[in-house]
N, CA, C and O atoms as a Tinker XYZ file with bonds, in Angstrom:
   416  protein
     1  N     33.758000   91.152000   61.568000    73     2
     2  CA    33.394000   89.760000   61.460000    64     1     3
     3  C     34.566000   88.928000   60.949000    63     2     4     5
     4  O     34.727000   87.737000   61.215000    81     3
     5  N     35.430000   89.733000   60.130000    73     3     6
     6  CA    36.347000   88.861000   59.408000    64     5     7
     7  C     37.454000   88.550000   60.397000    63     6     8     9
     8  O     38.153000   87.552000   60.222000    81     7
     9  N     37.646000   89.369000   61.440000    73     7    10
    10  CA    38.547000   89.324000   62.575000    64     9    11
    11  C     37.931000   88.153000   63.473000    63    10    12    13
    12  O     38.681000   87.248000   63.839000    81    11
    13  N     36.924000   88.150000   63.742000    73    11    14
    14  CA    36.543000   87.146000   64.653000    64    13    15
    15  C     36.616000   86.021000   64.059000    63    14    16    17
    16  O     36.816000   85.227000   64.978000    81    15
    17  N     36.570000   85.261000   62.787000    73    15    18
    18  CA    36.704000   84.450000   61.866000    64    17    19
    19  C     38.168000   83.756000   62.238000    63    18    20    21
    20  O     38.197000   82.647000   62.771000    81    19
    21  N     39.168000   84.361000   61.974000    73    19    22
    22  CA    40.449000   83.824000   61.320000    64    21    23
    23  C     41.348000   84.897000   62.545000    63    22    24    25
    24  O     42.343000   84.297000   62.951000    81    23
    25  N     41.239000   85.876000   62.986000    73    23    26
    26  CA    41.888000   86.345000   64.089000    64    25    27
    27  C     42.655000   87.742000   63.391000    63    26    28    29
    28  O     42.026000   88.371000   62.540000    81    27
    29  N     43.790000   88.109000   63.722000    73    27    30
    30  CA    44.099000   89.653000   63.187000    64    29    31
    31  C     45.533000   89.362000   63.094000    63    30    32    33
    32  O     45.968000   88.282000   63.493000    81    31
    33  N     46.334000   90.312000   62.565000    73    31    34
    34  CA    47.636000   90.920000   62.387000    64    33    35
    35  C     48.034000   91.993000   62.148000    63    34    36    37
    36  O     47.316000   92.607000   61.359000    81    35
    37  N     49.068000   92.612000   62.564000    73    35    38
    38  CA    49.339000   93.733000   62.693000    64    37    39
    39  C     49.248000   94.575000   61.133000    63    38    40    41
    40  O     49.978000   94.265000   60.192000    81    39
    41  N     48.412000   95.470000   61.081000    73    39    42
    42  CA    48.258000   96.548000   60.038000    64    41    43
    43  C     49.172000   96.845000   59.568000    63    42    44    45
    44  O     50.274000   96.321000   59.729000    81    43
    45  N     48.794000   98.105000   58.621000    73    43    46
    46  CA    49.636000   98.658000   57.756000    64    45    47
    47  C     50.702000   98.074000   56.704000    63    46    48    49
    48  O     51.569000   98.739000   56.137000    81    47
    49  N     50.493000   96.863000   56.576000    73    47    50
    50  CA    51.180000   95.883000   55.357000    64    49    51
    51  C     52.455000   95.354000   56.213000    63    50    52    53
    52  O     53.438000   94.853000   55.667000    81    51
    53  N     52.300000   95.555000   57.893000    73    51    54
    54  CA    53.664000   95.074000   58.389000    64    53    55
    55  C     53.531000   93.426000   58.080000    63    54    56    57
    56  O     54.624000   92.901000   57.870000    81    55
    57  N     52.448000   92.584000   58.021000    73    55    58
    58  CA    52.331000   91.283000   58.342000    64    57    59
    59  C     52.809000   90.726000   56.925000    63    58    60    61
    60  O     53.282000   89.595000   56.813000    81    59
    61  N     52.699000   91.339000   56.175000    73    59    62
    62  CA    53.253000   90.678000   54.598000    64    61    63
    63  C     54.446000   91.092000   54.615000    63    62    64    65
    64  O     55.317000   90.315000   54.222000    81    63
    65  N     54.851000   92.557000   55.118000    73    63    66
    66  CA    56.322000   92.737000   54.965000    64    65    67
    67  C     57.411000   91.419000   56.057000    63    66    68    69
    68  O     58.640000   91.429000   56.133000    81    67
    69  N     56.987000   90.978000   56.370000    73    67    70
    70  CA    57.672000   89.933000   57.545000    64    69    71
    71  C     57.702000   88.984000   57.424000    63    70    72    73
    72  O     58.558000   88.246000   57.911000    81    71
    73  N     56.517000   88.554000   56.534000    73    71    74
    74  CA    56.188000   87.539000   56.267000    64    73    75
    75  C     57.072000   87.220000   54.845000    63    74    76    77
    76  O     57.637000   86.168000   54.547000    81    75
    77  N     57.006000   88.342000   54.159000    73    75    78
    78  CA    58.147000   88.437000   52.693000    64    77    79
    79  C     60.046000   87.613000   53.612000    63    78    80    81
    80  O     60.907000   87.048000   52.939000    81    79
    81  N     60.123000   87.799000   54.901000    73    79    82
    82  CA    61.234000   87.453000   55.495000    64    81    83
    83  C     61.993000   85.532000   55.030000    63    82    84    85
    84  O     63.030000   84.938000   54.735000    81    83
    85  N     60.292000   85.317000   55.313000    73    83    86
    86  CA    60.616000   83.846000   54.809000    64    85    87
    87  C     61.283000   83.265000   53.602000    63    86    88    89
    88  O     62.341000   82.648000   53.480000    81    87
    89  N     60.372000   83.635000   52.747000    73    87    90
    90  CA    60.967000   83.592000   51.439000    64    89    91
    91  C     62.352000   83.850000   50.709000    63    90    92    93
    92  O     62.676000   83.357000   49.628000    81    91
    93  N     63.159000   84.763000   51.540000    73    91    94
    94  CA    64.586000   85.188000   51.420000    64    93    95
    95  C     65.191000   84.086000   51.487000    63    94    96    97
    96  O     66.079000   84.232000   50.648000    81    95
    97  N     65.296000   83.185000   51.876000    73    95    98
    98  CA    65.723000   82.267000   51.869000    64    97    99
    99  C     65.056000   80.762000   51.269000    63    98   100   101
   100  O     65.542000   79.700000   51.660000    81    99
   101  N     64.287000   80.778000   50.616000    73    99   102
   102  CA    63.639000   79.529000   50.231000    64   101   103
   103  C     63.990000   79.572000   48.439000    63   102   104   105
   104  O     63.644000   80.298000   47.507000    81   103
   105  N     64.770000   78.493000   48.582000    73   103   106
   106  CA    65.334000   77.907000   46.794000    64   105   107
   107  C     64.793000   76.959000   46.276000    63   106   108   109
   108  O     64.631000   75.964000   46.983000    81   107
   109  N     64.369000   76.933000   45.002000    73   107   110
   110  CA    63.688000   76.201000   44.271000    64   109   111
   111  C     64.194000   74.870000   43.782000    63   110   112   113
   112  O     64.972000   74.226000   44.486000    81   111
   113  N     63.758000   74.389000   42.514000    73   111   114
   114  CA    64.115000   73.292000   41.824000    64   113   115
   115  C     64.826000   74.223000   40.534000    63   114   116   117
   116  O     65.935000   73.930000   40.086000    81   115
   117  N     64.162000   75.169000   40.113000    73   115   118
   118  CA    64.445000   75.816000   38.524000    64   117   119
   119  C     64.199000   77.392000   38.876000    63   118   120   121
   120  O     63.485000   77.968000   39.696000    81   119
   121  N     65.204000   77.857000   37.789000    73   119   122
   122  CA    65.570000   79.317000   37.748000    64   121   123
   123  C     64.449000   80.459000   37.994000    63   122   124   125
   124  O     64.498000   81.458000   38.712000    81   123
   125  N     62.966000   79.749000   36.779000    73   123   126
   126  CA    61.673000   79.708000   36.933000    64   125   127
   127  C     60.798000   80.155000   38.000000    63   126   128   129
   128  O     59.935000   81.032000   38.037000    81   127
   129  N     61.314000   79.182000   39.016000    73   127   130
   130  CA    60.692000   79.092000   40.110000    64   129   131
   131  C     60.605000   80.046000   40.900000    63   130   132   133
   132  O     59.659000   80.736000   41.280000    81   131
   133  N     62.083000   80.021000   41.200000    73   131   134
   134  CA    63.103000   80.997000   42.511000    64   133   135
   135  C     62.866000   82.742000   41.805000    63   134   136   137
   136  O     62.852000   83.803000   42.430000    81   135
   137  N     62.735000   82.554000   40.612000    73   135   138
   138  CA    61.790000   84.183000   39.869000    64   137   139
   139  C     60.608000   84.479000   40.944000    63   138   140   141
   140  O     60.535000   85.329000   41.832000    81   139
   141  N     59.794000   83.553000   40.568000    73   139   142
   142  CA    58.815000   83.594000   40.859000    64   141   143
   143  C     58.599000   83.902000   42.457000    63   142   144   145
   144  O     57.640000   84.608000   42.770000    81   143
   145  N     59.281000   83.499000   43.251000    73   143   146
   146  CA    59.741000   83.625000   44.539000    64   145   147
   147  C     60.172000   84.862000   44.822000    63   146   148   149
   148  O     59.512000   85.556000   45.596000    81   147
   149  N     61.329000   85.335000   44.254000    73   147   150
   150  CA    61.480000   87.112000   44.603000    64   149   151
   151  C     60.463000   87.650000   44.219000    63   150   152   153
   152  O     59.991000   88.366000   45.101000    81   151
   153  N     59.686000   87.641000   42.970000    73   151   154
   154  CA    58.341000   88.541000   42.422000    64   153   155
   155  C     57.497000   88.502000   43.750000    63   154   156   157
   156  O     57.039000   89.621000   43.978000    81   155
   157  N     57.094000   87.438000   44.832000    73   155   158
   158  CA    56.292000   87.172000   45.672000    64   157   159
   159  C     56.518000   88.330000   46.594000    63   158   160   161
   160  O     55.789000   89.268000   46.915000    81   159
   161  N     58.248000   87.853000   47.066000    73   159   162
   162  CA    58.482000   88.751000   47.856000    64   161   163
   163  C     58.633000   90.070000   48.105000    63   162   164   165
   164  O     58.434000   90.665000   49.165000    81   163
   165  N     59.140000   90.656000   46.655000    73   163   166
   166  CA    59.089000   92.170000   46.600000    64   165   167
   167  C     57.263000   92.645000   46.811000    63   166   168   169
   168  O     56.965000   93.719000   47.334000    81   167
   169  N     56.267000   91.717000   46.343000    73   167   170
   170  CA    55.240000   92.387000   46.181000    64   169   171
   171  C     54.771000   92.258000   47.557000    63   170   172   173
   172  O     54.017000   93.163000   47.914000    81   171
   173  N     55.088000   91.170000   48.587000    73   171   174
   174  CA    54.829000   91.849000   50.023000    64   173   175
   175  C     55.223000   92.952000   50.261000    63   174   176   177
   176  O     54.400000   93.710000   50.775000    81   175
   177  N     56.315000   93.365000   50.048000    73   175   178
   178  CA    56.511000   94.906000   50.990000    64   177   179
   179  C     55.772000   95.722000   49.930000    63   178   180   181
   180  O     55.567000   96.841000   50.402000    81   179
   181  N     55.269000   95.612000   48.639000    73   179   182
   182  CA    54.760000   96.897000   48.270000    64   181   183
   183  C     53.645000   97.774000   49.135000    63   182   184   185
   184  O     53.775000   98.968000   49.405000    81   183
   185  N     52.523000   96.935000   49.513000    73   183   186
   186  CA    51.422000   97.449000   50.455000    64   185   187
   187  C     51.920000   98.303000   51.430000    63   186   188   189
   188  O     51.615000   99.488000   51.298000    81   187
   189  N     52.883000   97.868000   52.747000    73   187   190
   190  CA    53.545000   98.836000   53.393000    64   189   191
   191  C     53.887000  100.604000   52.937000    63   190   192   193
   192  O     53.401000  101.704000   53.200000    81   191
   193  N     55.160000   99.982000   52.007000    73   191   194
   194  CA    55.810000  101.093000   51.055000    64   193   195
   195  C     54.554000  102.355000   50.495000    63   194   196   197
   196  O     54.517000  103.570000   50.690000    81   195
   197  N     53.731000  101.544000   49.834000    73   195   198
   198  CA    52.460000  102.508000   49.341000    64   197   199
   199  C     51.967000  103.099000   50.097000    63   198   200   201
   200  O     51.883000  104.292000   49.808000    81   199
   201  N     51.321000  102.640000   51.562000    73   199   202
   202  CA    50.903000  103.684000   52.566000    64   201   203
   203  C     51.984000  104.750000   53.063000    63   202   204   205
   204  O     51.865000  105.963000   53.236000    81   203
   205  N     52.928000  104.016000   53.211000    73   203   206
   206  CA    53.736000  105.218000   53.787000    64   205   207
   207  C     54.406000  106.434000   52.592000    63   206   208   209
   208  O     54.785000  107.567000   52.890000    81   207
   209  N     54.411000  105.884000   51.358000    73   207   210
   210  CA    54.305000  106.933000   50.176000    64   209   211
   211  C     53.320000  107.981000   50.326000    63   210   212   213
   212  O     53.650000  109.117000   50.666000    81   211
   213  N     51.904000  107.588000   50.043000    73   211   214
   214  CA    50.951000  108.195000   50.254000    64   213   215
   215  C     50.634000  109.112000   51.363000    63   214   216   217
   216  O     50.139000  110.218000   51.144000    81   215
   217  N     50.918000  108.660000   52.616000    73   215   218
   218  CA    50.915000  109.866000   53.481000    64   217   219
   219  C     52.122000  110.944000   53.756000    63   218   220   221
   220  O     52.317000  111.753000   54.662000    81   219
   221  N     53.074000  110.481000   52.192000    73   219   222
   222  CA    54.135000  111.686000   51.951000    64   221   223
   223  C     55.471000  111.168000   52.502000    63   222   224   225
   224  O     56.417000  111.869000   52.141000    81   223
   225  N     55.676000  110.516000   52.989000    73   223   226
   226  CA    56.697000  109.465000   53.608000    64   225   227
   227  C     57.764000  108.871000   52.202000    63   226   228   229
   228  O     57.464000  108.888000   51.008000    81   227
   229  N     59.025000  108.385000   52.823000    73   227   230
   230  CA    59.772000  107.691000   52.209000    64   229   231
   231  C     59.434000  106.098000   52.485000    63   230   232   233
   232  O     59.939000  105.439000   53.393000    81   231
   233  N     58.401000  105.573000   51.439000    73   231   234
   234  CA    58.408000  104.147000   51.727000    64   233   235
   235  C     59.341000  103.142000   51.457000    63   234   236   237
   236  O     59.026000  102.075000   51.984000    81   235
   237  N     60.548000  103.110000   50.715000    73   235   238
   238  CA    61.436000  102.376000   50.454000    64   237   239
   239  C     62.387000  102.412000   52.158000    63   238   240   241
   240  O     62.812000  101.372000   52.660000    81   239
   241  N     62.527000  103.500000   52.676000    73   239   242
   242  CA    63.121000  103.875000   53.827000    64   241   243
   243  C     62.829000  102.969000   55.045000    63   242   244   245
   244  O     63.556000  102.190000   55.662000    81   243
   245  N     61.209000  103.404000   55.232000    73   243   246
   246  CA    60.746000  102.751000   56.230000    64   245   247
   247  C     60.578000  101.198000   56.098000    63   246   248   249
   248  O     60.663000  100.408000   57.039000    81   247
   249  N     60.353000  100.913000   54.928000    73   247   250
   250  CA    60.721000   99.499000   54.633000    64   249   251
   251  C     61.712000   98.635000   54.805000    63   250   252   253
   252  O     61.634000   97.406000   54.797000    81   251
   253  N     62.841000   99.443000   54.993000    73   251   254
   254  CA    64.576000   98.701000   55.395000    64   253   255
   255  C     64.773000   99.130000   56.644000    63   254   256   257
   256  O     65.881000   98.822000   57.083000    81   255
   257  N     63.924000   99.876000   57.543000    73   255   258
   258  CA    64.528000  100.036000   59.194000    64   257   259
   259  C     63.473000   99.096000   59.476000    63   258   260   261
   260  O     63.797000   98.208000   60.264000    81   259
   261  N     62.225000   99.061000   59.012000    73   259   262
   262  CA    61.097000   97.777000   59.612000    64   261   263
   263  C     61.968000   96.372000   59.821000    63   262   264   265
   264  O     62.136000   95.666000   60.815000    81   263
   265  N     62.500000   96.264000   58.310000    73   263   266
   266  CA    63.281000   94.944000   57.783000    64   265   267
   267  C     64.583000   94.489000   58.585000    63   266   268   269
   268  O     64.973000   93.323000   58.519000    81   267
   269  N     65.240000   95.457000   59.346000    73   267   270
   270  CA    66.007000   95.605000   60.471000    64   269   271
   271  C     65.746000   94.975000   62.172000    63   270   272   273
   272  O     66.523000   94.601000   63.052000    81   271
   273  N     64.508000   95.071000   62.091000    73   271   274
   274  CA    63.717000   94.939000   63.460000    64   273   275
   275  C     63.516000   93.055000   63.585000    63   274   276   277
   276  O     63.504000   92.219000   62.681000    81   275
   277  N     63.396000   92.910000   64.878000    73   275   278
   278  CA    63.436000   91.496000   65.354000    64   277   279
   279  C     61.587000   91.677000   65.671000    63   278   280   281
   280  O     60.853000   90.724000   65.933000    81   279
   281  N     61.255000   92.745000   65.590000    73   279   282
   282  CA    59.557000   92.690000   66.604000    64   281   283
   283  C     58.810000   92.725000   65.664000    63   282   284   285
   284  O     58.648000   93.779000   65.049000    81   283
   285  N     58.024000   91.321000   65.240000    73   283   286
   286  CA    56.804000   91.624000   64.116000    64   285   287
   287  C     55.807000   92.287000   64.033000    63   286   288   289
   288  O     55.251000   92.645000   62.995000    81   287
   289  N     55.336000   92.621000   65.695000    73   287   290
   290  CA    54.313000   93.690000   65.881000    64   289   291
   291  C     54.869000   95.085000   65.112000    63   290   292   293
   292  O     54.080000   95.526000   64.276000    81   291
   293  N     56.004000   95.763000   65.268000    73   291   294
   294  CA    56.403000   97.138000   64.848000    64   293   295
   295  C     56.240000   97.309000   63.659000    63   294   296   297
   296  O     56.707000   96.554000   62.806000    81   295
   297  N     55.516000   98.378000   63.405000    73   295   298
   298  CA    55.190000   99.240000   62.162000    64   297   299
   299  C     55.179000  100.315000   62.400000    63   298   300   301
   300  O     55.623000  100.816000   63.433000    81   299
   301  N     54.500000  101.070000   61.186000    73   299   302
   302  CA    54.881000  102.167000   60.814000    64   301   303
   303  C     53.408000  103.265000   60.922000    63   302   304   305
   304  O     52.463000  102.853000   60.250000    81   303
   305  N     53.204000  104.353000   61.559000    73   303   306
   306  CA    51.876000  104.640000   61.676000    64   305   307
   307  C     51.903000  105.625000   60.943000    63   306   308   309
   308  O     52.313000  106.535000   61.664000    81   307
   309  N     51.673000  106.110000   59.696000    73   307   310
   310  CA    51.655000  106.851000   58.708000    64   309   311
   311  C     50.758000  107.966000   59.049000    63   310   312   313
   312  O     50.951000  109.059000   58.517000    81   311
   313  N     50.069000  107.843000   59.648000    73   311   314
   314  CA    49.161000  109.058000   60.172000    64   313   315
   315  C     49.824000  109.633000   61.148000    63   314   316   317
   316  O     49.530000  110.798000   61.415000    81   315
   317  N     50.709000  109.062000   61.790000    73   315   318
   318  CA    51.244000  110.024000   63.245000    64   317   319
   319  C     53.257000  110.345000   62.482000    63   318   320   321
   320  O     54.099000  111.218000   62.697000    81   319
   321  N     53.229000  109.400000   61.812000    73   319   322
   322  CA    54.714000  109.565000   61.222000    64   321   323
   323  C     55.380000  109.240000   62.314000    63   322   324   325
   324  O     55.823000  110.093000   63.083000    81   323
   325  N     55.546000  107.671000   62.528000    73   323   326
   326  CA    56.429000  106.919000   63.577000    64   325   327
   327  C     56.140000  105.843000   63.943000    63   326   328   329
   328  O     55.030000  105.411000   64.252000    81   327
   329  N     57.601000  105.099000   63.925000    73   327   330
   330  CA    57.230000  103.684000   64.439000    64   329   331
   331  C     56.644000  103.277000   65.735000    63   330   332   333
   332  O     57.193000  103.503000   66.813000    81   331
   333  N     55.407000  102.613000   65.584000    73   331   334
   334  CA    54.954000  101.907000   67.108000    64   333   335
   335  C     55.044000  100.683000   67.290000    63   334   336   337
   336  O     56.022000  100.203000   66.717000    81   335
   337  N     54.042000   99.511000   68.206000    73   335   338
   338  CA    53.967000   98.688000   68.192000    64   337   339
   339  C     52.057000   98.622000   67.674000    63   338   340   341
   340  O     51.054000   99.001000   68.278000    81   339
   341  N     52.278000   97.833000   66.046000    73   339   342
   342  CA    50.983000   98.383000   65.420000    64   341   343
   343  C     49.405000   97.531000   66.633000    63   342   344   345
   344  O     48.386000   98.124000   66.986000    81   343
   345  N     49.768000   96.178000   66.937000    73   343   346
   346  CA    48.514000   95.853000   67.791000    64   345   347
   347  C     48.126000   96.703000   68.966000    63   346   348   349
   348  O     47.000000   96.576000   69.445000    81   347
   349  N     49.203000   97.778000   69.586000    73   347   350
   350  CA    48.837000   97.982000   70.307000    64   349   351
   351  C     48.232000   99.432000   69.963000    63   350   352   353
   352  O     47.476000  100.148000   70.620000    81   351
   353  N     48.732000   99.585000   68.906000    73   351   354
   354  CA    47.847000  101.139000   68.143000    64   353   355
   355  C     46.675000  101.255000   67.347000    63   354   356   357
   356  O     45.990000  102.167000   66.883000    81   355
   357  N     46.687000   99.677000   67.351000    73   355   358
   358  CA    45.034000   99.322000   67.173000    64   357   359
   359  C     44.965000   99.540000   65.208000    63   358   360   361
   360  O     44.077000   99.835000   64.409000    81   359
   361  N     45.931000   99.314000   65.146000    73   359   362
   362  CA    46.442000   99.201000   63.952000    64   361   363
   363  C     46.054000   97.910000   63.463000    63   362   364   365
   364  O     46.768000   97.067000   64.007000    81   363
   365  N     45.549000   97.590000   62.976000    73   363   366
   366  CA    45.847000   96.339000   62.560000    64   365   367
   367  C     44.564000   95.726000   61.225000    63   366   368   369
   368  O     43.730000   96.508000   60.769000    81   367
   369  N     44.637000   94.347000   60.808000    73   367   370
   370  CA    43.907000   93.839000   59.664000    64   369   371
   371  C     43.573000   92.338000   60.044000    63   370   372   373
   372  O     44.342000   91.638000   60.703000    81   371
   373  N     42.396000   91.934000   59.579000    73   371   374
   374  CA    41.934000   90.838000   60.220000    64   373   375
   375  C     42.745000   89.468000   58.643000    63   374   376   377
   376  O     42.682000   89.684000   57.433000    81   375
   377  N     43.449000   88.103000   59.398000    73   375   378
   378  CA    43.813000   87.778000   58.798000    64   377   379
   379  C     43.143000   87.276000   57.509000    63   378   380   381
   380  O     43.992000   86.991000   56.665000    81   379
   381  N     41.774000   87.066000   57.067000    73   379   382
   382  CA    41.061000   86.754000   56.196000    64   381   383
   383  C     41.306000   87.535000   55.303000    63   382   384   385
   384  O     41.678000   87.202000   54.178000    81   383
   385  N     41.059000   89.110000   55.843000    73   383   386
   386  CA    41.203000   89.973000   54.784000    64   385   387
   387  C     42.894000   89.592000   54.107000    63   386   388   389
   388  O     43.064000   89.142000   52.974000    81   387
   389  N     43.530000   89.764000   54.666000    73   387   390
   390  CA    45.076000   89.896000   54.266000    64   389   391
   391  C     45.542000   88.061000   53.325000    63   390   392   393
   392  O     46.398000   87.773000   52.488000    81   391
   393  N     44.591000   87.333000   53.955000    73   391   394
   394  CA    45.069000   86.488000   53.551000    64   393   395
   395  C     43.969000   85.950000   52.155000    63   394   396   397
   396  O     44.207000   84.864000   51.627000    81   395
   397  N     43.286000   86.451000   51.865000    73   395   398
   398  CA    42.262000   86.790000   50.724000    64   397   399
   399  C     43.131000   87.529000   49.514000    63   398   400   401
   400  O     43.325000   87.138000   48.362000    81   399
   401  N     43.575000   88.708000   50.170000    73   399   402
   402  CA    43.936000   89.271000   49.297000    64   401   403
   403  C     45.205000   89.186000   48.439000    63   402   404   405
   404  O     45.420000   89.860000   47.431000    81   403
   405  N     46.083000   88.186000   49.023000    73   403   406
   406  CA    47.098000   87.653000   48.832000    64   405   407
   407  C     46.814000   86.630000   47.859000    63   406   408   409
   408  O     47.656000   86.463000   46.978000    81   407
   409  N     45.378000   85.639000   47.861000    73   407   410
   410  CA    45.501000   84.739000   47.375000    64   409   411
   411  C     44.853000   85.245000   45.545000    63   410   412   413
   412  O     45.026000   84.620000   44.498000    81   411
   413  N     44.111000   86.561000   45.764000    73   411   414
   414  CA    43.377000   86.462000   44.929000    64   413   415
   415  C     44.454000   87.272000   43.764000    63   414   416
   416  O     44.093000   87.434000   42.599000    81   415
């Protein structure tokens, strides 16, 4: 339901890790701020990193060849151990959820 709502993005924490892309570049007014801005961004890629920890994987790894890639669909399928293209592996998270969980 939450997919039909607000629509989907690619699973496995790729859509925050990409989305963390933006922020690399966005400067503040105060020292404060621009903190606050890397804290954002490192904590997008944590979600990624953690799944692919968990299924025994190097998540810091797969996190810097993802971070390499021009294709926002590509992730990481921790169950098969290899990069695909996650919408089409049916991978994926409906944006409500992701964007819920971000806010909360």
């Amino acid at each position: 339901r939450a997919a039909t709502d607000e629509g989907i993005v690619p699973g496995g924490g790729a859509a925050l890790l990409y989305a963390s892309r933006v922020l690399k570049d966005l400067k503040l007014e105060s020292f404060d701020q621009n903190m606050g801005v890397q804290i954002v961004e490192k904590a997008c890629r944590v979600p990624c990193s953690t799944i692919v920890k968990n299924a025994g994987g190097e998540g810091p790894v797969v996190v810097g060849e993802l971070m390499k890639k021009d294709d926002k669909t590509l992730g990481y399928d921790a169950q098969n151990g290899e990069y695909v293209d996650m919408i089409e592996a049916g991978i994926i998270d409906p944006v409500k959820v992701v964007r819920t969980s971000f806010v909360d």
